[in-house]
N, C-alpha and C positions, 0 to 999 in steps of 0.2 A: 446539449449534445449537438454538436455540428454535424458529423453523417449520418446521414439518413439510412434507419435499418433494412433492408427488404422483409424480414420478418424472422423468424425462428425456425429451425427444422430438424425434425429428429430422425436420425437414419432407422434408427428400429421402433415397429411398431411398440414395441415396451415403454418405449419413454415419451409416448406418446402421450398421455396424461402429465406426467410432470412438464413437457414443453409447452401446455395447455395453460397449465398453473402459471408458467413463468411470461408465458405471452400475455395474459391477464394482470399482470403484477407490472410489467414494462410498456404496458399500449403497445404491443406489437402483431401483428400478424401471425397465425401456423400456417405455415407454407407446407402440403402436399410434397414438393421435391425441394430438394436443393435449392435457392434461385443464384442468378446470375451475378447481384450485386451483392454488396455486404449483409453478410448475416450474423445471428447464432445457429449456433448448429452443437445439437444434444448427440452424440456419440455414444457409443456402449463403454466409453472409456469416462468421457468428461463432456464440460461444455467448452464449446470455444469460440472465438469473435475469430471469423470469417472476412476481411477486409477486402477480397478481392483483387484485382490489379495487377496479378501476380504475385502479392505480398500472399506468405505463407498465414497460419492460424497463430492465435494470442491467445493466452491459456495459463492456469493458474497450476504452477507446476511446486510443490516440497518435495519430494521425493527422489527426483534425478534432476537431470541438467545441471547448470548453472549453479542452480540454488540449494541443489544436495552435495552439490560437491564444494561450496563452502559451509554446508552443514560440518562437513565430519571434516574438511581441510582447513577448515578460513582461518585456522590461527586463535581458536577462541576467546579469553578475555583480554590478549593482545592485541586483537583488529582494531581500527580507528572508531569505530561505533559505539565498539565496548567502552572504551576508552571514556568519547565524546558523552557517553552515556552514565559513568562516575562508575563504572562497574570492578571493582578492585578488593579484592579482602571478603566478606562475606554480604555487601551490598548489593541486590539485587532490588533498582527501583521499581515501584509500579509507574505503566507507562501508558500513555495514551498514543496512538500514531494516528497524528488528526489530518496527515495525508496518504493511506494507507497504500494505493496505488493496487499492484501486485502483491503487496505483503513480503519483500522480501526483506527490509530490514526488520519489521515485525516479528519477522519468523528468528533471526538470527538471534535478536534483542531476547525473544523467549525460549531458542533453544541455550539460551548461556542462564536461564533462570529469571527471569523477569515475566510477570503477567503482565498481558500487555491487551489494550483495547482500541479494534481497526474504526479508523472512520473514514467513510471516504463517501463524496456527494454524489459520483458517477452512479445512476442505480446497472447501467450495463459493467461497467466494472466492479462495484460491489455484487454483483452475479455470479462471476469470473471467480472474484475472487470468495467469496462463498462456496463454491462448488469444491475449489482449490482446499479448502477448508476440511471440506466432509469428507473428503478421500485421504486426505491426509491424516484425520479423527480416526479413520479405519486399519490404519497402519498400525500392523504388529510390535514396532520398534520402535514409532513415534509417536504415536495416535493417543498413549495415555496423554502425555504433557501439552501437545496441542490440544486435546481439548478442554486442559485444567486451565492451560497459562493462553489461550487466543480467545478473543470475542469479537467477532463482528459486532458493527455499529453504525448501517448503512443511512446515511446523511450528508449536510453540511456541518463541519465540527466547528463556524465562527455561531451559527446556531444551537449546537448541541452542547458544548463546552460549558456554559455556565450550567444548565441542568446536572449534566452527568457529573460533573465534579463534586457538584451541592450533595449529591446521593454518594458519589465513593468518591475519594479525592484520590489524585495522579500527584506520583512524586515528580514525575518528569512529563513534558509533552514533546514529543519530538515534529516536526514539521520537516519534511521535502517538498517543497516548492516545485513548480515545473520550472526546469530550467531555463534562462533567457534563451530567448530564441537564435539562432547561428545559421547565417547565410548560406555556409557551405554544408549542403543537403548529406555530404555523402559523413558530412562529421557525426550525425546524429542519426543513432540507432536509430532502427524499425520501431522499434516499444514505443519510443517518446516520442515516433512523429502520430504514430496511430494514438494516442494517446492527448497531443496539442488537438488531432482531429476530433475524437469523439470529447475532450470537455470545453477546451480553449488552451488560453492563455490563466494562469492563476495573477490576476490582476487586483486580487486583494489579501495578496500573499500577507503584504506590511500589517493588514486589519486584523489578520490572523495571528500575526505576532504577539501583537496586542493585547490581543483578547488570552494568549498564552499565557505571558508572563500574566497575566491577572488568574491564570487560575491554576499554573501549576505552581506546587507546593516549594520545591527544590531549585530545577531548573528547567530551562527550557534550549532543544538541543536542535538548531537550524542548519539540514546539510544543503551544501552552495559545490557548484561548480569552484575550482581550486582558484582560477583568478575572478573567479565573480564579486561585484561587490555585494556589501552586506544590505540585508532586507534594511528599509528604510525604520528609523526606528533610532531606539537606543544600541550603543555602541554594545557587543559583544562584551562578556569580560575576558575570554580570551577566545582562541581556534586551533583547531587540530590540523593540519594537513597532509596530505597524502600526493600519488603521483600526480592523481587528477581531480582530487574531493578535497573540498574541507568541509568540518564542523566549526559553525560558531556558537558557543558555547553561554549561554544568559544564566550566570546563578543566582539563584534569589537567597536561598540558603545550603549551609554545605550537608551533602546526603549522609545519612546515617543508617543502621543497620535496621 
Protein backbone atom coordinates (compact mmCIF):
# COMPACT_ATOMS: atom_id res chain seq x y z
CA UNK A 1 0.00 0.00 0.00
CA UNK A 2 1.43 3.20 -1.00
CA UNK A 3 -0.66 5.78 1.16
CA UNK A 4 -0.16 5.93 4.20
CA UNK A 5 -3.49 5.59 6.57
CA UNK A 6 -3.93 8.07 9.37
CA UNK A 7 -5.78 5.50 11.23
CA UNK A 8 -9.54 4.36 11.34
CA UNK A 9 -12.49 6.24 13.02
CA UNK A 10 -15.76 5.47 13.90
CA UNK A 11 -18.31 8.42 14.06
CA UNK A 12 -20.55 6.60 16.73
CA UNK A 13 -19.70 5.29 19.82
CA UNK A 14 -21.39 1.67 18.61
CA UNK A 15 -18.99 0.79 16.23
CA UNK A 16 -16.57 1.50 18.18
CA UNK A 17 -15.70 -2.11 18.96
CA UNK A 18 -15.83 -3.31 15.53
CA UNK A 19 -13.43 -0.33 14.33
CA UNK A 20 -11.08 -1.87 17.22
CA UNK A 21 -11.34 -5.19 15.45
CA UNK A 22 -10.60 -3.86 12.08
CA UNK A 23 -7.77 -1.61 13.32
CA UNK A 24 -6.14 -4.87 14.67
CA UNK A 25 -6.60 -6.89 11.55
CA UNK A 26 -4.97 -3.75 9.26
CA UNK A 27 -2.07 -2.23 11.75
CA UNK A 28 -3.89 0.75 11.92
CA UNK A 29 -4.48 3.15 14.51
CA UNK A 30 -8.39 4.29 16.34
CA UNK A 31 -8.22 7.61 16.02
CA UNK A 32 -10.54 9.46 18.83
CA UNK A 33 -11.73 12.16 15.89
CA UNK A 34 -11.89 12.21 12.46
CA UNK A 35 -8.02 13.07 11.31
CA UNK A 36 -6.86 15.30 8.83
CA UNK A 37 -5.23 12.88 6.26
CA UNK A 38 -6.46 9.60 4.76
CA UNK A 39 -8.52 7.37 6.67
CA UNK A 40 -11.24 4.64 7.26
CA UNK A 41 -13.88 5.85 8.71
CA UNK A 42 -16.86 3.45 10.24
CA UNK A 43 -20.35 5.32 9.65
CA UNK A 44 -23.64 4.15 11.02
CA UNK A 45 -24.24 3.42 7.38
CA UNK A 46 -20.89 1.71 6.11
CA UNK A 47 -17.11 1.77 5.92
CA UNK A 48 -15.40 3.98 3.71
CA UNK A 49 -11.80 5.02 2.52
CA UNK A 50 -11.34 8.69 3.32
CA UNK A 51 -8.57 9.99 0.85
CA UNK A 52 -8.56 13.42 1.67
CA UNK A 53 -7.44 16.21 -0.77
CA UNK A 54 -10.77 17.06 -1.47
CA UNK A 55 -11.35 13.83 -3.18
CA UNK A 56 -14.92 12.56 -1.80
CA UNK A 57 -15.32 8.80 0.07
CA UNK A 58 -14.66 5.26 -1.77
CA UNK A 59 -17.16 2.73 -0.71
CA UNK A 60 -18.46 -0.43 -1.44
CA UNK A 61 -21.76 0.25 -2.97
CA UNK A 62 -24.64 -3.12 -4.53
CA UNK A 63 -27.42 -1.49 -3.87
CA UNK A 64 -27.68 2.09 -5.63
CA UNK A 65 -25.60 4.08 -7.79
CA UNK A 66 -23.72 3.10 -10.55
CA UNK A 67 -23.74 -0.48 -9.69
CA UNK A 68 -27.64 -0.97 -9.10
CA UNK A 69 -28.44 0.62 -11.72
CA UNK A 70 -26.76 -1.75 -14.01
CA UNK A 71 -28.16 -4.39 -11.65
CA UNK A 72 -31.75 -4.11 -12.91
CA UNK A 73 -30.72 -1.90 -16.42
CA UNK A 74 -27.20 -3.32 -17.73
CA UNK A 75 -28.98 -5.45 -20.43
CA UNK A 76 -28.47 -8.80 -18.56
CA UNK A 77 -27.15 -11.84 -20.52
CA UNK A 78 -26.54 -9.38 -23.47
CA UNK A 79 -23.68 -7.12 -21.80
CA UNK A 80 -20.22 -7.72 -22.98
CA UNK A 81 -19.11 -9.59 -19.59
CA UNK A 82 -21.83 -12.08 -19.92
CA UNK A 83 -21.02 -12.60 -23.16
CA UNK A 84 -17.00 -12.63 -22.49
CA UNK A 85 -17.93 -14.82 -19.72
CA UNK A 86 -19.67 -17.95 -22.11
CA UNK A 87 -23.00 -16.98 -20.36
CA UNK A 88 -25.81 -18.11 -23.01
CA UNK A 89 -28.60 -20.85 -22.85
CA UNK A 90 -28.41 -22.37 -19.32
CA UNK A 91 -24.55 -21.94 -18.65
CA UNK A 92 -23.90 -20.39 -15.76
CA UNK A 93 -19.87 -20.88 -15.07
CA UNK A 94 -18.32 -21.10 -11.60
CA UNK A 95 -16.06 -18.14 -11.28
CA UNK A 96 -13.13 -16.90 -9.62
CA UNK A 97 -12.51 -12.90 -9.79
CA UNK A 98 -8.82 -13.08 -8.89
CA UNK A 99 -8.83 -9.14 -9.16
CA UNK A 100 -11.85 -8.39 -7.33
CA UNK A 101 -11.26 -4.74 -6.80
CA UNK A 102 -14.82 -3.16 -5.94
CA UNK A 103 -16.71 -6.13 -6.93
CA UNK A 104 -18.48 -4.76 -9.55
CA UNK A 105 -18.17 -7.17 -12.22
CA UNK A 106 -18.48 -9.88 -9.54
CA UNK A 107 -21.59 -8.80 -8.64
CA UNK A 108 -23.02 -8.64 -12.15
CA UNK A 109 -21.37 -11.99 -13.19
CA UNK A 110 -23.56 -13.47 -9.89
CA UNK A 111 -26.49 -11.48 -10.34
CA UNK A 112 -26.93 -13.27 -13.99
CA UNK A 113 -26.35 -16.68 -11.89
CA UNK A 114 -22.86 -17.52 -11.49
CA UNK A 115 -21.05 -18.35 -7.99
CA UNK A 116 -18.43 -16.42 -8.05
CA UNK A 117 -15.29 -16.17 -5.48
CA UNK A 118 -13.61 -12.37 -4.70
CA UNK A 119 -10.00 -12.30 -4.37
CA UNK A 120 -8.32 -9.29 -4.07
CA UNK A 121 -4.53 -8.74 -2.17
CA UNK A 122 -5.49 -5.12 -0.92
CA UNK A 123 -6.35 -6.04 2.82
CA UNK A 124 -7.78 -2.06 2.82
CA UNK A 125 -9.81 -2.87 -0.20
CA UNK A 126 -10.91 -6.24 0.64
CA UNK A 127 -12.27 -4.37 3.91
CA UNK A 128 -14.27 -2.07 1.66
CA UNK A 129 -15.26 -4.38 0.02
CA UNK A 130 -16.39 -6.96 2.64
CA UNK A 131 -18.38 -4.53 4.29
CA UNK A 132 -20.03 -3.91 0.84
CA UNK A 133 -20.71 -7.53 1.02
CA UNK A 134 -22.73 -7.78 4.58
CA UNK A 135 -25.12 -4.90 3.71
CA UNK A 136 -25.80 -6.08 0.75
CA UNK A 137 -26.18 -10.06 2.52
CA UNK A 138 -28.87 -7.93 4.47
CA UNK A 139 -30.91 -6.84 1.59
CA UNK A 140 -34.49 -7.97 1.29
CA UNK A 141 -34.48 -8.26 -2.48
CA UNK A 142 -30.91 -9.20 -2.78
CA UNK A 143 -29.23 -10.52 0.00
CA UNK A 144 -30.58 -14.18 -0.51
CA UNK A 145 -28.36 -14.79 -3.85
CA UNK A 146 -25.41 -12.56 -2.64
CA UNK A 147 -24.92 -14.59 -0.03
CA UNK A 148 -25.32 -18.01 -1.91
CA UNK A 149 -23.57 -16.93 -5.11
CA UNK A 150 -20.46 -14.25 -3.44
CA UNK A 151 -17.45 -15.22 -1.31
CA UNK A 152 -14.75 -13.23 -0.28
CA UNK A 153 -11.23 -14.36 -0.53
CA UNK A 154 -9.12 -11.71 0.87
CA UNK A 155 -5.39 -12.40 -0.67
CA UNK A 156 -2.97 -12.55 -3.37
CA UNK A 157 -4.77 -14.97 -6.02
CA UNK A 158 -1.07 -15.69 -7.93
CA UNK A 159 -0.78 -17.24 -4.23
CA UNK A 160 -4.03 -18.51 -3.59
CA UNK A 161 -5.05 -19.92 -6.90
CA UNK A 162 -3.42 -23.25 -7.06
CA UNK A 163 -4.84 -24.05 -3.34
CA UNK A 164 -8.35 -22.94 -3.82
CA UNK A 165 -8.82 -24.54 -7.19
CA UNK A 166 -7.26 -28.02 -5.81
CA UNK A 167 -10.24 -27.74 -3.13
CA UNK A 168 -13.16 -26.56 -5.64
CA UNK A 169 -12.31 -25.97 -9.16
CA UNK A 170 -13.28 -22.61 -11.24
CA UNK A 171 -14.81 -23.03 -14.48
CA UNK A 172 -13.56 -19.62 -15.48
CA UNK A 173 -11.09 -17.14 -13.85
CA UNK A 174 -11.73 -13.82 -14.79
CA UNK A 175 -8.76 -11.06 -14.15
CA UNK A 176 -8.88 -7.03 -14.50
CA UNK A 177 -5.77 -5.82 -14.39
CA UNK A 178 -5.00 -2.16 -13.38
CA UNK A 179 -5.14 -0.33 -16.23
CA UNK A 180 -1.88 1.04 -18.07
CA UNK A 181 -1.22 4.10 -16.76
CA UNK A 182 -2.39 7.45 -19.03
CA UNK A 183 -0.77 10.80 -18.71
CA UNK A 184 -3.80 12.74 -19.07
CA UNK A 185 -4.86 12.82 -15.26
CA UNK A 186 -8.22 14.27 -16.08
CA UNK A 187 -8.91 10.80 -18.39
CA UNK A 188 -8.89 8.64 -15.32
CA UNK A 189 -11.54 8.35 -12.80
CA UNK A 190 -11.12 8.96 -9.14
CA UNK A 191 -11.67 4.97 -8.40
CA UNK A 192 -8.47 4.08 -10.32
CA UNK A 193 -6.31 6.71 -9.32
CA UNK A 194 -7.08 6.21 -5.56
CA UNK A 195 -6.80 2.72 -6.31
CA UNK A 196 -2.94 2.94 -8.54
CA UNK A 197 -2.45 4.87 -4.93
CA UNK A 198 -3.20 2.45 -2.34
CA UNK A 199 -1.83 -0.86 -4.24
CA UNK A 200 0.42 0.28 -7.32
CA UNK A 201 0.85 -0.52 -10.52
CA UNK A 202 -0.26 -4.55 -11.13
CA UNK A 203 3.24 -5.35 -12.61
CA UNK A 204 2.76 -9.08 -12.52
CA UNK A 205 -0.45 -8.95 -14.29
CA UNK A 206 1.28 -11.35 -17.17
CA UNK A 207 2.41 -13.97 -14.01
CA UNK A 208 -1.10 -13.97 -13.21
CA UNK A 209 -2.26 -14.96 -16.49
CA UNK A 210 -0.21 -17.71 -16.25
CA UNK A 211 -1.00 -19.14 -13.34
CA UNK A 212 -4.80 -18.72 -14.68
CA UNK A 213 -4.75 -20.54 -17.57
CA UNK A 214 -3.09 -23.26 -15.50
CA UNK A 215 -5.89 -23.56 -13.30
CA UNK A 216 -8.98 -22.56 -14.66
CA UNK A 217 -11.01 -25.44 -15.96
CA UNK A 218 -12.90 -23.65 -19.19
CA UNK A 219 -11.40 -20.45 -19.72
CA UNK A 220 -9.84 -17.53 -18.68
CA UNK A 221 -11.56 -14.10 -19.34
CA UNK A 222 -8.89 -10.78 -19.25
CA UNK A 223 -10.80 -7.23 -19.34
CA UNK A 224 -8.25 -4.66 -21.11
CA UNK A 225 -8.69 -1.05 -21.96
CA UNK A 226 -10.52 -1.26 -25.84
CA UNK A 227 -7.04 -0.27 -27.45
CA UNK A 228 -4.73 -1.71 -24.99
CA UNK A 229 -2.55 -4.34 -25.99
CA UNK A 230 -2.80 -7.89 -24.68
CA UNK A 231 -1.27 -9.12 -21.24
CA UNK A 232 1.89 -10.63 -22.33
CA UNK A 233 1.54 -14.25 -22.78
CA UNK A 234 -0.18 -16.45 -25.15
CA UNK A 235 -2.42 -14.96 -27.88
CA UNK A 236 -6.09 -14.63 -26.82
CA UNK A 237 -8.32 -16.94 -28.79
CA UNK A 238 -10.51 -14.33 -29.47
CA UNK A 239 -12.04 -10.65 -27.92
CA UNK A 240 -15.07 -8.91 -27.41
CA UNK A 241 -15.22 -5.18 -27.81
CA UNK A 242 -17.10 -2.62 -26.63
CA UNK A 243 -17.03 1.47 -26.74
CA UNK A 244 -14.28 1.54 -24.56
CA UNK A 245 -13.47 -2.24 -22.98
CA UNK A 246 -12.51 -5.25 -24.45
CA UNK A 247 -12.44 -8.98 -23.31
CA UNK A 248 -9.89 -11.19 -24.30
CA UNK A 249 -11.09 -14.26 -24.15
CA UNK A 250 -8.36 -17.60 -23.43
CA UNK A 251 -10.38 -20.97 -23.88
CA UNK A 252 -9.04 -23.96 -22.72
CA UNK A 253 -12.11 -25.89 -23.20
CA UNK A 254 -15.64 -25.10 -24.48
CA UNK A 255 -18.32 -24.50 -21.24
CA UNK A 256 -20.85 -26.82 -20.64
CA UNK A 257 -23.97 -26.79 -18.53
Amino acid sequence: MTIPLAGIHAESPDDRTRAESLAAALALLVCNQAPDGPCLCLTPERLELRPGGGMGPLFVDFLGGAVGHRHRFGGGRGQGIAKAAGLKGGVSPSVIDATAGLGKDAFVLASLGCHVRLMERSPIIAALLWDGLERAGRDPAIGGWVRERMRLIPGDAARLLPDETAREPADLIYLDPMYPHRTKSALVKKEMRLFRELVGEDGDAAELLRIALTHARQRVVVKRPRLAEALTGPRPSFSLEGKTTRYDIYVIKALTR
